[in-house]
LOPA-437792 format. One record per residue (C-alpha): residue in one letter; x, y, z. Coordinates in nm, 3 decimals. Each point is the difference from the previous one (the first is absolute). Example, Ala and Ser with C-alpha at 12.3 -4.5 7.8 and 13.67 -1.06 7.14 Angstrom:
# residues 2
<site resn="A" px="1.230" py="-0.450" pz="0.780"/>
<site resn="S" px="0.137" py="0.344" pz="-0.066"/>
# end
This chain:
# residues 384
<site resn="X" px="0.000" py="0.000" pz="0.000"/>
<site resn="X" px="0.111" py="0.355" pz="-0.018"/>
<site resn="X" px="0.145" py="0.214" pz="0.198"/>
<site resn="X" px="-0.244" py="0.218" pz="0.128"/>
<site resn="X" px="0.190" py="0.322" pz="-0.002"/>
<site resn="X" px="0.125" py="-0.069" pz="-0.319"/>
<site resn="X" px="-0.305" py="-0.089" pz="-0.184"/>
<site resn="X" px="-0.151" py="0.278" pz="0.157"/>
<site resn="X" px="0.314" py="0.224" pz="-0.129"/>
<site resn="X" px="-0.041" py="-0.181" pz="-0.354"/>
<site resn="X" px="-0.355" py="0.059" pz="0.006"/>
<site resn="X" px="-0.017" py="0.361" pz="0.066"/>
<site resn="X" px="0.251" py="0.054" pz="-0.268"/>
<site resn="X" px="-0.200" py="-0.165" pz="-0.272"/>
<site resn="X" px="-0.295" py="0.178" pz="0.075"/>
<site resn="X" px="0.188" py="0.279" pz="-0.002"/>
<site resn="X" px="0.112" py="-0.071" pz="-0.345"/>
<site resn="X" px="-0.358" py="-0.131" pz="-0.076"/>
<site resn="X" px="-0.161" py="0.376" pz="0.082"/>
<site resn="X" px="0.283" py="0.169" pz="-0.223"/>
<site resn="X" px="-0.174" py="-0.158" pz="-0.281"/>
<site resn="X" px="-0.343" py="-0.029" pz="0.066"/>
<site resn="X" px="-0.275" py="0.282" pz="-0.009"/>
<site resn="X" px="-0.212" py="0.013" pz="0.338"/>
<site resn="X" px="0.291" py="-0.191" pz="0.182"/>
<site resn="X" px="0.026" py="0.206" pz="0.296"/>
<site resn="X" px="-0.376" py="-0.090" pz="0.121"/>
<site resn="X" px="0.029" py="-0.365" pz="-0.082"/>
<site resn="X" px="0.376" py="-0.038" pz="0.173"/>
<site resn="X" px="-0.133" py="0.189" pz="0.311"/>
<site resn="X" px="-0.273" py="-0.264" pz="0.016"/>
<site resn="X" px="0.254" py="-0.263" pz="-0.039"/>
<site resn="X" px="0.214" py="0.170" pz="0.305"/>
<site resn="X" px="-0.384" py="0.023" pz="0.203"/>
<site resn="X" px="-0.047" py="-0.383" pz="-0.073"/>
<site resn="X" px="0.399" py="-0.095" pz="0.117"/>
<site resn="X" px="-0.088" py="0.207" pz="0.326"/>
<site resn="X" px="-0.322" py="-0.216" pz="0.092"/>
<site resn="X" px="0.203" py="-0.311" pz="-0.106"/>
<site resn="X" px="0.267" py="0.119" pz="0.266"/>
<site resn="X" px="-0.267" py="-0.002" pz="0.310"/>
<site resn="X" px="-0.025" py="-0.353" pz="-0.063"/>
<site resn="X" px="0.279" py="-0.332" pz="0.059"/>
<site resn="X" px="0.101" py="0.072" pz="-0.333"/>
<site resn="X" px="0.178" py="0.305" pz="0.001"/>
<site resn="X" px="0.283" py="-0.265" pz="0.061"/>
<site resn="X" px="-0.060" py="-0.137" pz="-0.299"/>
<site resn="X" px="0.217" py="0.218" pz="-0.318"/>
<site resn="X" px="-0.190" py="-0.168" pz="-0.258"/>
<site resn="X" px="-0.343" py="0.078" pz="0.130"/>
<site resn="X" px="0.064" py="0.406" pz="0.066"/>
<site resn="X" px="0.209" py="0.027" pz="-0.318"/>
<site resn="X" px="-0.322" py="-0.146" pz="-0.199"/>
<site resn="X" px="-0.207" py="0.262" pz="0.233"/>
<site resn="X" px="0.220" py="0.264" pz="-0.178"/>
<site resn="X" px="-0.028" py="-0.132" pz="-0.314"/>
<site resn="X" px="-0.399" py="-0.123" pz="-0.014"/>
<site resn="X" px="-0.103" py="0.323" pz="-0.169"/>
<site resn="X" px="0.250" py="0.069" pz="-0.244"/>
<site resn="X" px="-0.257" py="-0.126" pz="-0.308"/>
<site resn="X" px="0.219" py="-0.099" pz="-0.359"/>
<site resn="X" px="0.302" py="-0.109" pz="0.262"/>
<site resn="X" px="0.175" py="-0.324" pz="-0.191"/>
<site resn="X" px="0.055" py="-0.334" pz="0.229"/>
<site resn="X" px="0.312" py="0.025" pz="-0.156"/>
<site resn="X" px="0.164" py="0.302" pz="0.090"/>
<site resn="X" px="-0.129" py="-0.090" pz="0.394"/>
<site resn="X" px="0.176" py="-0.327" pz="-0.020"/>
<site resn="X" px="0.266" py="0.162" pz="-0.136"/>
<site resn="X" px="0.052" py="0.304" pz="0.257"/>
<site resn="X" px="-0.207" py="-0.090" pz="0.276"/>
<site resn="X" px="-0.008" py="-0.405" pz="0.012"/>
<site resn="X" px="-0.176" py="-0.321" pz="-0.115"/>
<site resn="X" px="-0.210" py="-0.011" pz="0.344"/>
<site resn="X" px="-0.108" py="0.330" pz="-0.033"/>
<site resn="X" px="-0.117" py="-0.013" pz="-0.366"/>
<site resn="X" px="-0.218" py="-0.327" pz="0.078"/>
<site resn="X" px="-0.172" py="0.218" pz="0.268"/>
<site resn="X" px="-0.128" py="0.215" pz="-0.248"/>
<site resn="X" px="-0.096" py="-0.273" pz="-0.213"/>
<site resn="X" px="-0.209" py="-0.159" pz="0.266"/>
<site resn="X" px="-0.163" py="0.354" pz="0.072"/>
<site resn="X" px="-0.097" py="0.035" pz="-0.367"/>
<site resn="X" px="-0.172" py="-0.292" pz="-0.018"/>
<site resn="X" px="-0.158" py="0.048" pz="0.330"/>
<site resn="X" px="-0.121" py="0.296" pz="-0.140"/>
<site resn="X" px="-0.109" py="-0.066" pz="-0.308"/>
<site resn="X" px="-0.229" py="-0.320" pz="0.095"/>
<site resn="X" px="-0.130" py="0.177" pz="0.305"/>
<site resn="X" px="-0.147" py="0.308" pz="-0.255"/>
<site resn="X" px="-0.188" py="-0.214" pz="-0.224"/>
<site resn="X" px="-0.129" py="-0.223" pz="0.296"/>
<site resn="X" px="-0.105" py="0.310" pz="0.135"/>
<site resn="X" px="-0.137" py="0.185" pz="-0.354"/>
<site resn="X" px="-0.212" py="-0.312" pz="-0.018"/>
<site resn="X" px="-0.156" py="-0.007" pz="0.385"/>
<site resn="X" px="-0.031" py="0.351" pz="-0.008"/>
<site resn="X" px="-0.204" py="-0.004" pz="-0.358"/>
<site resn="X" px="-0.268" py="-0.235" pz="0.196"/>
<site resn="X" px="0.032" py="0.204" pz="0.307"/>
<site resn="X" px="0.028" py="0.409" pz="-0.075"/>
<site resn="X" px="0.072" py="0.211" pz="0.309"/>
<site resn="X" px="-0.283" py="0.165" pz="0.202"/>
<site resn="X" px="-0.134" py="0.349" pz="-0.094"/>
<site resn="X" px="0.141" py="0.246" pz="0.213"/>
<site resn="X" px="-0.317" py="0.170" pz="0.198"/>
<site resn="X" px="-0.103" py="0.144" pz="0.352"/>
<site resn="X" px="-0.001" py="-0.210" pz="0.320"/>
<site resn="X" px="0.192" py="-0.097" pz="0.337"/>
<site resn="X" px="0.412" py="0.123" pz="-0.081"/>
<site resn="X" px="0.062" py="-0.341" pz="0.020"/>
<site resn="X" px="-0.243" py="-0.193" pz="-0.233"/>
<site resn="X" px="0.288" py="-0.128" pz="-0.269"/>
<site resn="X" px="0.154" py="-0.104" pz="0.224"/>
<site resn="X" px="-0.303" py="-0.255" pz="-0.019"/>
<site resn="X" px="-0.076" py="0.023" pz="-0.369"/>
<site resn="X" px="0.330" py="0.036" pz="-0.197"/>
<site resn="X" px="0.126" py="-0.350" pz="0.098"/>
<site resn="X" px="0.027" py="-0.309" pz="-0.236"/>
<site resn="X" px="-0.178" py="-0.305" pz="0.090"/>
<site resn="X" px="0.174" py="-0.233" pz="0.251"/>
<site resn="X" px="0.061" py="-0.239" pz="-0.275"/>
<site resn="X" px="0.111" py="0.175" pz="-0.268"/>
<site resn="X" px="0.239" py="0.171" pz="0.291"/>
<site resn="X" px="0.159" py="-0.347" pz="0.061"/>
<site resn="X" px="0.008" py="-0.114" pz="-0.358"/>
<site resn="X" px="0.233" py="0.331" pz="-0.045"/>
<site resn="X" px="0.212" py="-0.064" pz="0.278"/>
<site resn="X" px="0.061" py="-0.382" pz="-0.094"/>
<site resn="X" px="0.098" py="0.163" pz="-0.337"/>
<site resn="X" px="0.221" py="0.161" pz="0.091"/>
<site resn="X" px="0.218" py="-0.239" pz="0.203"/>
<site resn="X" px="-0.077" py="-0.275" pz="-0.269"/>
<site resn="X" px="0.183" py="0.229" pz="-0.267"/>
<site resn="X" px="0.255" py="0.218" pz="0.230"/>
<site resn="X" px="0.304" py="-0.307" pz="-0.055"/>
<site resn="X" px="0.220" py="0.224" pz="0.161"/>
<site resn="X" px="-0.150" py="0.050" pz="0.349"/>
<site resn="X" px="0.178" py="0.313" pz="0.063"/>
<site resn="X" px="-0.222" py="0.183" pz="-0.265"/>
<site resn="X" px="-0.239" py="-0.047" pz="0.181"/>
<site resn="X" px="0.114" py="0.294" pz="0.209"/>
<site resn="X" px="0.062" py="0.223" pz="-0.241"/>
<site resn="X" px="-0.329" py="-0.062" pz="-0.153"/>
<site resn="X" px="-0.149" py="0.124" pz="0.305"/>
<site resn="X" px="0.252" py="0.287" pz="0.015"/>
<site resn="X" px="-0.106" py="0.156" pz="-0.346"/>
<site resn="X" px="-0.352" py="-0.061" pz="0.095"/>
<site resn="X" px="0.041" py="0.226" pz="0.320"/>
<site resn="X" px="0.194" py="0.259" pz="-0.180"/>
<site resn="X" px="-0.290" py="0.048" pz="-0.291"/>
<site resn="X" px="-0.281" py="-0.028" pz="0.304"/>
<site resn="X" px="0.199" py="0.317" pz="0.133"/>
<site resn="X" px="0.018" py="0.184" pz="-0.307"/>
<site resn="X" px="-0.420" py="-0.055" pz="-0.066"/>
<site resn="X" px="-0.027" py="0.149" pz="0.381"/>
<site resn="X" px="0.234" py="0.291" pz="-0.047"/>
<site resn="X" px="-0.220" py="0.106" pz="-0.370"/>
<site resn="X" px="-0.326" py="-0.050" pz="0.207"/>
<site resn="X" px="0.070" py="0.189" pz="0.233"/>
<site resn="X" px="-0.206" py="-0.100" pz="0.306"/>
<site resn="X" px="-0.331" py="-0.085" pz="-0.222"/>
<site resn="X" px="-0.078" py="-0.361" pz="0.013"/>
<site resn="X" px="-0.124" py="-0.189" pz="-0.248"/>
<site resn="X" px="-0.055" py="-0.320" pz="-0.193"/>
<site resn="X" px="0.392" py="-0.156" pz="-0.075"/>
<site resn="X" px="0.096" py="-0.313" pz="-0.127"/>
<site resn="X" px="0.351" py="0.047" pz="0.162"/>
<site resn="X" px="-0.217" py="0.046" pz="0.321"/>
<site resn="X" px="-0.151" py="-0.306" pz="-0.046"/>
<site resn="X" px="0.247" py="-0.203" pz="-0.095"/>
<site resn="X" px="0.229" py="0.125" pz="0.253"/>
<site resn="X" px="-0.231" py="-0.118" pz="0.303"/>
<site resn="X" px="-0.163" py="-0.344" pz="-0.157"/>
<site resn="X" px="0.343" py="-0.073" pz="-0.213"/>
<site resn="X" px="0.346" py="0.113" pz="0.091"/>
<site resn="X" px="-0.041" py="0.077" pz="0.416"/>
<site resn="X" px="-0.120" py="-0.347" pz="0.017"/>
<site resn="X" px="0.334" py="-0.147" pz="-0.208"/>
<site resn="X" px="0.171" py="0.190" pz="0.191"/>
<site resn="X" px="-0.102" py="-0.155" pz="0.330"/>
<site resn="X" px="-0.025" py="-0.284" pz="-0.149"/>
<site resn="X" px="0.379" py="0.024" pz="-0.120"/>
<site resn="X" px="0.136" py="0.201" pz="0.346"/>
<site resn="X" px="0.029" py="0.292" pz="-0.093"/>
<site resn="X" px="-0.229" py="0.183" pz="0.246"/>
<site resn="X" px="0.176" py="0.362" pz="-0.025"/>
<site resn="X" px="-0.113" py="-0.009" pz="-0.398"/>
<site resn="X" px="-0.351" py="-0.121" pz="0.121"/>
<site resn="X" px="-0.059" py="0.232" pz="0.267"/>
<site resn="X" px="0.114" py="0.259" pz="-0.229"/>
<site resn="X" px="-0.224" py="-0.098" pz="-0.350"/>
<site resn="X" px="-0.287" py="-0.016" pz="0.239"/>
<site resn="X" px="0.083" py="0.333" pz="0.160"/>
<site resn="X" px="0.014" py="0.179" pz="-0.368"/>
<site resn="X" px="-0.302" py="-0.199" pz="-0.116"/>
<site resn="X" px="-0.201" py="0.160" pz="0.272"/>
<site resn="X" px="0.132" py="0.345" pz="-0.030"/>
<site resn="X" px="-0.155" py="-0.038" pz="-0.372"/>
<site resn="X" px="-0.333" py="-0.164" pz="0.037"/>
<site resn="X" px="-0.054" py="0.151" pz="0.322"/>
<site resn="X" px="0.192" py="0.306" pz="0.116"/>
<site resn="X" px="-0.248" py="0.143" pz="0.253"/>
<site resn="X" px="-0.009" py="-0.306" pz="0.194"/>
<site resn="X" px="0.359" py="-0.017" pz="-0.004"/>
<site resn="X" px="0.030" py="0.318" pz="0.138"/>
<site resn="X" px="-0.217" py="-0.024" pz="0.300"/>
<site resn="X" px="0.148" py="-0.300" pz="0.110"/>
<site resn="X" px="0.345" py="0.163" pz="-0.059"/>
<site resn="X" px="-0.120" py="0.364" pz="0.157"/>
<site resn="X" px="-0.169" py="-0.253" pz="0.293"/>
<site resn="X" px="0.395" py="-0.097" pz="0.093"/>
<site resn="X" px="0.147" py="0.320" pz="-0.008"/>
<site resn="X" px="-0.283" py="0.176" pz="0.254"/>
<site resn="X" px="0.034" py="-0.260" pz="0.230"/>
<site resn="X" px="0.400" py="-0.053" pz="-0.045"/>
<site resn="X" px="0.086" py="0.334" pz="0.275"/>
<site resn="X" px="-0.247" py="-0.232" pz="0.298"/>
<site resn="X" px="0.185" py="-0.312" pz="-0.128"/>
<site resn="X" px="0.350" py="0.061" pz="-0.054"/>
<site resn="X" px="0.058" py="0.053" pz="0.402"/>
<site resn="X" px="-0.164" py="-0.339" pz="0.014"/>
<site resn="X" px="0.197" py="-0.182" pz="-0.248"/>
<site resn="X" px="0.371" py="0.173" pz="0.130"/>
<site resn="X" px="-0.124" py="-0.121" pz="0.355"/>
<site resn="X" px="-0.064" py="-0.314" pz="-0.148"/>
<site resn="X" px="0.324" py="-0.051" pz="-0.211"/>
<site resn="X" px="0.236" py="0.094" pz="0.324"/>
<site resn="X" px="-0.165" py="-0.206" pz="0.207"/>
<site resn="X" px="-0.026" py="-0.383" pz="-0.234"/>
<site resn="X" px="0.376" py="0.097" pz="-0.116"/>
<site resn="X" px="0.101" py="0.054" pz="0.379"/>
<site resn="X" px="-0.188" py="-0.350" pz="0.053"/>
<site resn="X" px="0.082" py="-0.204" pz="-0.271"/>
<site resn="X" px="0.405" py="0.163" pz="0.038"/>
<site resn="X" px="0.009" py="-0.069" pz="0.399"/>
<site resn="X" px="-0.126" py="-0.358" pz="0.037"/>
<site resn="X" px="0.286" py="-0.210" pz="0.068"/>
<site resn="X" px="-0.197" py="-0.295" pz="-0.191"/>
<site resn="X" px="0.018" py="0.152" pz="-0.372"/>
<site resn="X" px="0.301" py="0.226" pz="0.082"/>
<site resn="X" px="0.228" py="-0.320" pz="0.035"/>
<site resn="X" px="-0.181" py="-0.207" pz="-0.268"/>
<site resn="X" px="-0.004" py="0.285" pz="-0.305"/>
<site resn="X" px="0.285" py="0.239" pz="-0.159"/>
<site resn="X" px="-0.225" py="0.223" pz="-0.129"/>
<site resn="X" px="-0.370" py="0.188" pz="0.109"/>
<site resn="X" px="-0.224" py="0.210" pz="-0.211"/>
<site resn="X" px="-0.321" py="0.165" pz="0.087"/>
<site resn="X" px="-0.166" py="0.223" pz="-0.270"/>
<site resn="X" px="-0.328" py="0.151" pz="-0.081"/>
<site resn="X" px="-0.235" py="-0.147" pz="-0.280"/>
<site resn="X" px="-0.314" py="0.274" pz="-0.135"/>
<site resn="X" px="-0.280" py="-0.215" pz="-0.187"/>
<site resn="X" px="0.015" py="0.111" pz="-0.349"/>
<site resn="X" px="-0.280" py="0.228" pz="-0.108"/>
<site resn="X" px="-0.216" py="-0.225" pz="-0.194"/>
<site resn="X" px="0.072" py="-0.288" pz="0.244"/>
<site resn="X" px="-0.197" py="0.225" pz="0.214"/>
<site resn="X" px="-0.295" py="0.056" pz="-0.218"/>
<site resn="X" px="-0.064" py="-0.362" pz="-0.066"/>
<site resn="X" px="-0.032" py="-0.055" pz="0.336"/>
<site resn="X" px="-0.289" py="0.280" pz="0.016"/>
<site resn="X" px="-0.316" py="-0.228" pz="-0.083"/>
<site resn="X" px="0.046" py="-0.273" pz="0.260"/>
<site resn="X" px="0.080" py="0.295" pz="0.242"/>
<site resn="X" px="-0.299" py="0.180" pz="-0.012"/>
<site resn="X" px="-0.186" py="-0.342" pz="0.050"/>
<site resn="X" px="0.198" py="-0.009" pz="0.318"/>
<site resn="X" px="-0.091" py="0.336" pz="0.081"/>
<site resn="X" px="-0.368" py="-0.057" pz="-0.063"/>
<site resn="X" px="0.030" py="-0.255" pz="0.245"/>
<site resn="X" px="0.165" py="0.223" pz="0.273"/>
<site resn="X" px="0.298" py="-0.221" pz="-0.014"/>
<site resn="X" px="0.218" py="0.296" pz="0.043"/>
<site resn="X" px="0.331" py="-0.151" pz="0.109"/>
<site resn="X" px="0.010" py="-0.153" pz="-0.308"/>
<site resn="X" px="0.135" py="0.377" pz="-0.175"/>
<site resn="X" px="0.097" py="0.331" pz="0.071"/>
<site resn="X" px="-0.223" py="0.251" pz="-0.127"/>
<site resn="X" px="0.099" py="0.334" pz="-0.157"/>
<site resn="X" px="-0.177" py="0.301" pz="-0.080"/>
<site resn="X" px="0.187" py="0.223" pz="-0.324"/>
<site resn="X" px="-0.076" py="0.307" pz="-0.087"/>
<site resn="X" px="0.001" py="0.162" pz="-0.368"/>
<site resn="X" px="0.150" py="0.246" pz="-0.204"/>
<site resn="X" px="-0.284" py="0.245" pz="0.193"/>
<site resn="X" px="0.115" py="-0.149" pz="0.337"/>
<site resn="X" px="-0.386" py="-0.141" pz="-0.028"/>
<site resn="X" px="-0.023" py="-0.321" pz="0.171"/>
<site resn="X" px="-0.023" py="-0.321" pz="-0.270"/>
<site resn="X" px="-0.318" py="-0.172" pz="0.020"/>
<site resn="X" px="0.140" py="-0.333" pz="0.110"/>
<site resn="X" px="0.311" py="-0.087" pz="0.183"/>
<site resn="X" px="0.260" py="-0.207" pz="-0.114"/>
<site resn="X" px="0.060" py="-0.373" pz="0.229"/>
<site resn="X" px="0.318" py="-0.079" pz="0.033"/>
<site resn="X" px="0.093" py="-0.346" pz="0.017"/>
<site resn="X" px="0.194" py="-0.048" pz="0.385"/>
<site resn="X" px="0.296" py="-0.072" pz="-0.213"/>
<site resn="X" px="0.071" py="0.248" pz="-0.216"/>
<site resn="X" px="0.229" py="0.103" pz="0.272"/>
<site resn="X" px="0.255" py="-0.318" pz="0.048"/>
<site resn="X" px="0.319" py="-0.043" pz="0.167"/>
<site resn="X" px="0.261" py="-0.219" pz="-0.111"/>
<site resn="X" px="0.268" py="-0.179" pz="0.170"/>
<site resn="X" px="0.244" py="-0.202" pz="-0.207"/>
<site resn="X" px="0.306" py="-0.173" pz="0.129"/>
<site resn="X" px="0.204" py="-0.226" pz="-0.110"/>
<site resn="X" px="0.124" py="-0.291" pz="0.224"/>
<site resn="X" px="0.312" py="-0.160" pz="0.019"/>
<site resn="X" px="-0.129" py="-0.300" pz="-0.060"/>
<site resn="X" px="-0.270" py="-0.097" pz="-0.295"/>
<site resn="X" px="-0.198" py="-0.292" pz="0.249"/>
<site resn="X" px="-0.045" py="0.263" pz="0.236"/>
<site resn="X" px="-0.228" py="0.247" pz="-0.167"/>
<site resn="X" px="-0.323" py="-0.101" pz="0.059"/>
<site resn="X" px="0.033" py="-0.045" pz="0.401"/>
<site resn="X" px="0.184" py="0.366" pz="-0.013"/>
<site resn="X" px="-0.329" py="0.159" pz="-0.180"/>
<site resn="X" px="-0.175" py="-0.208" pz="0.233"/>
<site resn="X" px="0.152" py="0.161" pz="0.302"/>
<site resn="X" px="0.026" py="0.353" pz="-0.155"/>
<site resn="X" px="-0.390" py="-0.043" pz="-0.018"/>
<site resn="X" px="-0.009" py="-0.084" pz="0.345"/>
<site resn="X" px="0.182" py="0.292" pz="0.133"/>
<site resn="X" px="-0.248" py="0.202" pz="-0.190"/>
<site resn="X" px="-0.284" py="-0.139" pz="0.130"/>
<site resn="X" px="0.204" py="0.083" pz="0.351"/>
<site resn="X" px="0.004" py="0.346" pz="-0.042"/>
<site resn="X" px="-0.337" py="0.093" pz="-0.200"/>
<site resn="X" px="-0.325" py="-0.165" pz="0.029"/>
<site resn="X" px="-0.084" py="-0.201" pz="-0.288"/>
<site resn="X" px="-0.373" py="0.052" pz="-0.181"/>
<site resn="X" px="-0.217" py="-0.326" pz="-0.013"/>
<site resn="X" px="0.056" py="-0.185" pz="-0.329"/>
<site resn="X" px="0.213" py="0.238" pz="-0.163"/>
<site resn="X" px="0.339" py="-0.311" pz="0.037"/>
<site resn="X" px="0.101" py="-0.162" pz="-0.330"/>
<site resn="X" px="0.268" py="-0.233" pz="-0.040"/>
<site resn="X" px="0.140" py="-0.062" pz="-0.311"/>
<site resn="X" px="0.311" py="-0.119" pz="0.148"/>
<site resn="X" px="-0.106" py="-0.321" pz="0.014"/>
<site resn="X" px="-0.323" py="0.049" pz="-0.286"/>
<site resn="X" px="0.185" py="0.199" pz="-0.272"/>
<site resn="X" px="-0.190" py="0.171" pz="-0.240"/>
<site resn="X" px="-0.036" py="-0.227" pz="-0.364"/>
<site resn="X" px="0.259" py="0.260" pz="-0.143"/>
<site resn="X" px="0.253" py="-0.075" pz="0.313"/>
<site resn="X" px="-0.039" py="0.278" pz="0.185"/>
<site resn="X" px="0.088" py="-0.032" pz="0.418"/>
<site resn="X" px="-0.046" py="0.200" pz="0.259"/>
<site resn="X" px="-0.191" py="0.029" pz="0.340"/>
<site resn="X" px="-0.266" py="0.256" pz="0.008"/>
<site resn="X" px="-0.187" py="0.194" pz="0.281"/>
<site resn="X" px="-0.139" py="0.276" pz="0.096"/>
<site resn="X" px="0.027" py="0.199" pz="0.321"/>
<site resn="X" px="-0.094" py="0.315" pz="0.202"/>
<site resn="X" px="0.177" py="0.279" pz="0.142"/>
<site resn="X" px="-0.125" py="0.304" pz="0.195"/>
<site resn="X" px="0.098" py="0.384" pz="0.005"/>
<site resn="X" px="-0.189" py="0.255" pz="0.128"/>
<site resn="X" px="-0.213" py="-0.189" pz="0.112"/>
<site resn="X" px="-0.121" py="-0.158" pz="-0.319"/>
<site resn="X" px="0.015" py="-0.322" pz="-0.180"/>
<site resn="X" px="0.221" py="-0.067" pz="-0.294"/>
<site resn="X" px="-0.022" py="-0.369" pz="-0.156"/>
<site resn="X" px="0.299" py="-0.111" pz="-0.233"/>
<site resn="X" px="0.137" py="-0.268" pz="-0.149"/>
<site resn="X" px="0.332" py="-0.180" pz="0.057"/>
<site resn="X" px="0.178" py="-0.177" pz="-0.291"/>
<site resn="X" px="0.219" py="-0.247" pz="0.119"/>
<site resn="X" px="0.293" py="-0.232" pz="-0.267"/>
<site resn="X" px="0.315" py="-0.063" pz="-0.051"/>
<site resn="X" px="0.226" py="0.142" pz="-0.299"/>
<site resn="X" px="-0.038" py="-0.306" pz="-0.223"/>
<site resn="X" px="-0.347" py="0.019" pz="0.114"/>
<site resn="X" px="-0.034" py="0.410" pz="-0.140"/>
<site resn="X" px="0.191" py="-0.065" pz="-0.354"/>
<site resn="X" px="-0.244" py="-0.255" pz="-0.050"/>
<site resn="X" px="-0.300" py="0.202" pz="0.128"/>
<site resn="X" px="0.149" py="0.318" pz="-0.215"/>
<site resn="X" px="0.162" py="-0.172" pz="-0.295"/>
<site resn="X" px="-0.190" py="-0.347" pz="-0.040"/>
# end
């Protein structure tokens, strides 16, 4: 394979080259640099081949040849894989979208395509399974996803804030942020579903967004409480201390449209009066008018995480064990809000121990949620 910096260094310099001749190259090569930075949030910025094709993937009339040539063999059947990828995927696509047209933009609740600019669940999975079936390469798979991103930003940044009916919209949440779970790459899913619901659904977006930032100045005391006190715990017992050589805690935010989709089954709850189920927040508008309906927060779109990494690979899952424990020891744990999946993974492999917890300051309750894995345990819950 490669090596990175150098294919990366060989890369830039063809495209360079590339643009010198080409009409409209500046656009298209600053697209290709947008696409290498997306690929380089994921495990493969490590990988030269894979970021050099990033660089490359939009310069359109570039010979195989010449990338063999200057850049390398690896890199130049990247691209090949992402052409065909590409190609197929359009006239699957021209075909299921002939049968099923998008929906006619109109009035309604901010949300609503959200709900009606999706593709049926089984053309959505007949896509997907295309997609693996003729990627070959695996590793164009991410840079599939990349470009996909990249041209979902550039339809938000012409629309301006206005949603309305978009195929990349569409595809991006029923298509490419399930690959990409599917795949591990949850940084480029939590990021296609992000800009997918910026475009079909801006105003929704924003209140859960503008919901975080009123209540961040009451929760940030809470959360630097929090953070001194599970580091000073987690760093101080003599248990983990002798058994690790390195501790991590860091904060997690749930994702914006993670959020939203949680919003149905929470107002259930809240019809119900189960109220400890959410926290409830009040926005205001752009006339500091109060919105007609608050937004629920899930309790764990606030989440701690502690990550260590033991000295000694059988000893992980008693350490998160006893981590959880100390926890438990120094916060009161909410009823049925434990999950294990330390010892009942996830199908895709993920581990960890969750649970969730309350604090109090000033006098009020503040439930959280506590993360708890080891480092092999986070690159596989991050990275697949």
């Amino acid at each position: 394979m490669d090596a990175p910096v150098e294919s990366a260094r060989a890369a830039t310099a063809l495209l360079a080259d590339w643009a010198a001749r080409v009409g409209d190259a500046e656009a298209r090569g600053a697209r290709g640099v947008a696409s290498a930075e997306y690929i380089c949030r994921t495990p493969y910025c490590y990988d030269g081949s894979v970021v050099a094709a990033a660089l490359l993937s939009e310069c359109e009339g570039l010979e195989i040849e010449a990338v063999k040539g200057r850049v390398g063999n690896d890199t130049a059947a990247l691209l090949q894989s992402l052409s065909v990828i590409e190609q197929l995927y359009r006239l699957q696509k021209a075909r299921w979208d002939a049968e099923r047209p998008l929906p006619a933009a109109g009035e309604g609740e901010d949300d609503r395509l959200l709900y009606s600019c999706r593709l049926p669940a089984t053309h959505a999975e007949n896509l997907r399974n295309l997609l693996v079936a003729v990627a070959g390469e695996y590793r164009a798979l991410p840079l599939a996803l990349a470009r996909r991103l990249d041209a979902l930003h550039l339809e938000n940044s012409a629309a301006r804030g206005q949603a309305s009916p978009s195929a990349r919209a569409r595809d991006a949440l029923d298509v490419h942020a399930p690959l990409a779970e599917r795949v591990g790459l949850y940084s480029l899913k939590n990021d296609l579903e992000d800009a997918a619901f910026e475009r079909l659904a801006p105003g929704a977006r924003k209140r859960i967004v503008r919901g975080l930032d009123d209540s961040r100045q009451a929760r940030d005391a809470v959360l630097k409480d929090v953070t001194q006190r599970l580091k000073q715990l987690m760093m101080e017992d003599d248990v983990i201390r002798s058994a690790v050589t390195k501790i991590r805690v860091t904060l997690r935010e749930k994702a914006p449209f993670s959020v939203w989709r949680k919003q149905r089954t929470l107002r259930q709850r809240r019809a119900g009066d189960a109220h400890s189920d959410f926290l409830e927040v009040w926005t205001h508008g752009k006339d500091d008018s109060v919105d007609q309906e608050p937004v629920l927060y899930p309790l764990d779109t606030i989440a701690f995480r502690v990550v260590f990494n033991p000295k000694r690979a059988e000893d992980s899952a008693a350490l998160c064990y006893h981590a959880l424990k100390l926890v438990h020891r120094t916060w009161p744990s909410m009823a049925n809000r434990t999950k294990d999946y330390v010892e009942d993974p996830k199908p895709n492999g993920y581990q960890s121990l969750h649970t969730t917890v309350v604090t109090r300051l000033h006098r009020r309750k503040y439930p959280f949620e506590v993360q708890i894995r080891t480092g092999d345990m986070h690159t596989v819950a991050e990275f697949g």
